[in-house]
Each structure stands twice: as C-alpha cells, then as structure tokens.
C-alpha positions in Angstrom: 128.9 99.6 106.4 132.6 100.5 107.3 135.2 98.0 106.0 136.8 97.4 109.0 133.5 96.1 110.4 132.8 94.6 107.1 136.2 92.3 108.0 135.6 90.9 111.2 131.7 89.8 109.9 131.4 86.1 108.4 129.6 86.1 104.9 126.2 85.3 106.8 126.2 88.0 108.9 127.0 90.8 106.2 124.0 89.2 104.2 121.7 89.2 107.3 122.7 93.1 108.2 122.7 93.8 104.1 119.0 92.2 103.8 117.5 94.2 107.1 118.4 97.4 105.4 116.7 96.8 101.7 113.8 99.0 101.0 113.0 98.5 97.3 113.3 94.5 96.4 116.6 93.6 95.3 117.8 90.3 93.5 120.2 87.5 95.1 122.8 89.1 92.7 122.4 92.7 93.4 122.8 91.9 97.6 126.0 89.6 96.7 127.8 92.5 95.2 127.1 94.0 97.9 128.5 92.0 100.6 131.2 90.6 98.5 129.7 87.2 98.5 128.5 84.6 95.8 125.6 84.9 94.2 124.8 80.8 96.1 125.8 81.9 99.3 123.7 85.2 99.1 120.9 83.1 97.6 121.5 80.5 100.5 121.0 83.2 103.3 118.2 85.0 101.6 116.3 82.1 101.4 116.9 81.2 105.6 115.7 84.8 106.2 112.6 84.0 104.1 112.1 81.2 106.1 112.4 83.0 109.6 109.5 85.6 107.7 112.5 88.7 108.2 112.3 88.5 104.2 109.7 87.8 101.5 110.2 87.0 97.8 108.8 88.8 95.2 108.7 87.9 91.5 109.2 90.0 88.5 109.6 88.5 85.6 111.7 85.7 85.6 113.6 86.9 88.9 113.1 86.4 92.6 113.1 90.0 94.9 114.0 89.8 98.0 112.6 92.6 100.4 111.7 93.0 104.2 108.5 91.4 105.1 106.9 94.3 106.0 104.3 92.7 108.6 106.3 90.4 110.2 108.6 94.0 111.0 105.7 95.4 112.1 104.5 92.4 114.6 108.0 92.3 116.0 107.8 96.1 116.7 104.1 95.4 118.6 105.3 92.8 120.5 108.9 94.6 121.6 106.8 98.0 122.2 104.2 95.7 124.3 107.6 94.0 126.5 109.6 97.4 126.6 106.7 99.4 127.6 103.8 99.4 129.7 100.3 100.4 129.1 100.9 104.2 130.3 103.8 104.8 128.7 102.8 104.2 125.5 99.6 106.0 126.4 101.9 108.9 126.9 103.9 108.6 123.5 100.5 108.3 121.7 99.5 111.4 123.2 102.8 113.3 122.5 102.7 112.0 118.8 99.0 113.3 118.3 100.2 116.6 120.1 103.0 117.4 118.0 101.2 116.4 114.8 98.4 119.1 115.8 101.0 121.5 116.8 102.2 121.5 113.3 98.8 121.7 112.0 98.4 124.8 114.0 101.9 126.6 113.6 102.0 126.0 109.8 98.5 126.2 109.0 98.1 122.7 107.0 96.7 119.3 107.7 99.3 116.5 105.7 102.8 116.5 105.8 102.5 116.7 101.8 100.8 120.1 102.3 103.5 121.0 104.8 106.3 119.9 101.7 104.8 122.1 99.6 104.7 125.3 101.4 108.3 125.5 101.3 108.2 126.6 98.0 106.6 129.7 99.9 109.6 130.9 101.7 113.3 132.7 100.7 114.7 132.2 104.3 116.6 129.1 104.7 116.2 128.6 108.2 112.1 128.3 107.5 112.7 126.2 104.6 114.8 123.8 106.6 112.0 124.3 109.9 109.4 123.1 107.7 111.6 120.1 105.7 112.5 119.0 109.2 109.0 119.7 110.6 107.4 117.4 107.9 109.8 114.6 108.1 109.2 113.8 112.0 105.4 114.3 111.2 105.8 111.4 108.1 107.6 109.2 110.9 105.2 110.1 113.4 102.1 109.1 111.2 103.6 105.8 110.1 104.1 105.5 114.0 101.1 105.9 115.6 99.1 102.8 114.2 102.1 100.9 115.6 101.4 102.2 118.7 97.6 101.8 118.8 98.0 98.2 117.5 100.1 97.0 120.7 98.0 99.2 123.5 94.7 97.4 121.1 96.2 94.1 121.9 98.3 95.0 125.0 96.0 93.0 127.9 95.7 89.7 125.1 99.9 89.9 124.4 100.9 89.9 127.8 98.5 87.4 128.8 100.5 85.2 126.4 103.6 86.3 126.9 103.8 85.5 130.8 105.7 82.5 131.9 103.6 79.7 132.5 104.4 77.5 135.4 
C-alpha cells in the first residue's frame, strides 16, 4: 500500500485492509510490522475480524495464524453475485467461462491448466510462451470461478426469496 495512503488510514483500517490481502496464515506479529502497529492493537483487530468470520485462527505450535476464512469469502461472493446479477446473466458468464476453458482445450491441445504450464517448455518463441502462461492463468481463475457461479444460480430462487424486504 502507498505511504501516502498508508497516512491518512487509522491503525484499524491498515490492519483491516492488511488482513483481507493474507494468503498464507500470518501471526499478530508478522501483520503489526506490517502496518506499523503494536503487536496488542494488531492482535486486538485480528481478533474483531475473527469475530465478524472475515478471519479464522489457525494454530501452529504454540502460535495463533490468522488467515482469510475462506468460506465465509466465498458466501459473501454468492450472495453479492446473486444481488449484482440476475439469473441470465450469470447464466451467460457460466457459459462464456465453460467456452473459453474448451477453447483452450481445443487450441492447445490439453485438458488442465497444469498440462497447459507445462507445454511451454515446448516452445523458443516468446510470444507463445507468454500466450500459453497467460492462457493458463485466466483458465486457473476461471476454474476456481465457476463453482462460485454455479453455487449462487443453485441457490439463486432460495437467496432472493430471503433477501426481499419483508413488509
């Protein structure tokens, strides 16, 4: 994060946007260096997020990890798909995700990203190296994607039954 917008956050909010970005489970220590906090203060915050399920603890050893809770991410991403979106649209993106998956499939001649990754060993010219790096990447995203999708059209009629304003 830039310093200047570093400045003009309070402690809680650098540890809030410093904890939505961990991938790998960090200690209270290792995200207070990080936002030039205590190691209390980060702990303090941590814990809240843990609370509000953004976060989930982990323990190694005698140390608590903090990471993103994974499934609570993911039913925040059904529900906003299922309010941003209705059922056609994300028919659509499902259907464009599937076609450019089996496009690749075609085109490259392979059925996995993995197998994709490893072709470009196969090749001297850059430009088909960097196709097929590129190619592969959006096909990962893509694939960790589409069960998102599927999940909210699966529960699209039952979530916005609840979600309507009752009277």
């Amino acid at each position: 994060m830039p310093d200047d917008a570093r400045a003009s956050m309070t402690r809680g909010e650098r540890i809030r946007a410093a904890a939505r970005t961990i991938r790998t489970p960090r200690t209270a220590s290792w995200v207070a260096d990080e936002t030039d906090v205590s190691v209390k203060t980060a702990q303090k915050y941590l814990d809240q997020l843990v609370e509000d399920d953004v976060l989930r603890t982990v323990e190694q050893g005698d140390q608590t990890l903090y990471c993103v809770d994974q499934l609570m991410a993911t039913y925040r991403e059904v529900a906003a798909l299922q309010r941003e979106h209705d059922r056609e649209q994300l028919t659509d993106s499902l259907e464009s995700m599937r076609r450019k998956i089996s496009g690749w499939k075609a085109s490259y001649g392979v059925e996995t990203p993995g197998e994709l990754r490893a072709s470009i060993a196969d090749f001297e010219d850059a430009e088909e190296r960097s196709e097929r790096r590129e190619a592969a990447s959006e096909w990962e995203h893509l694939a960790d994607r589409i069960p998102v999708v599927r999940a909210a059209l699966n529960e699209y009629d039952w979530a916005t039954e609840r979600d309507a304003p009752r009277a």
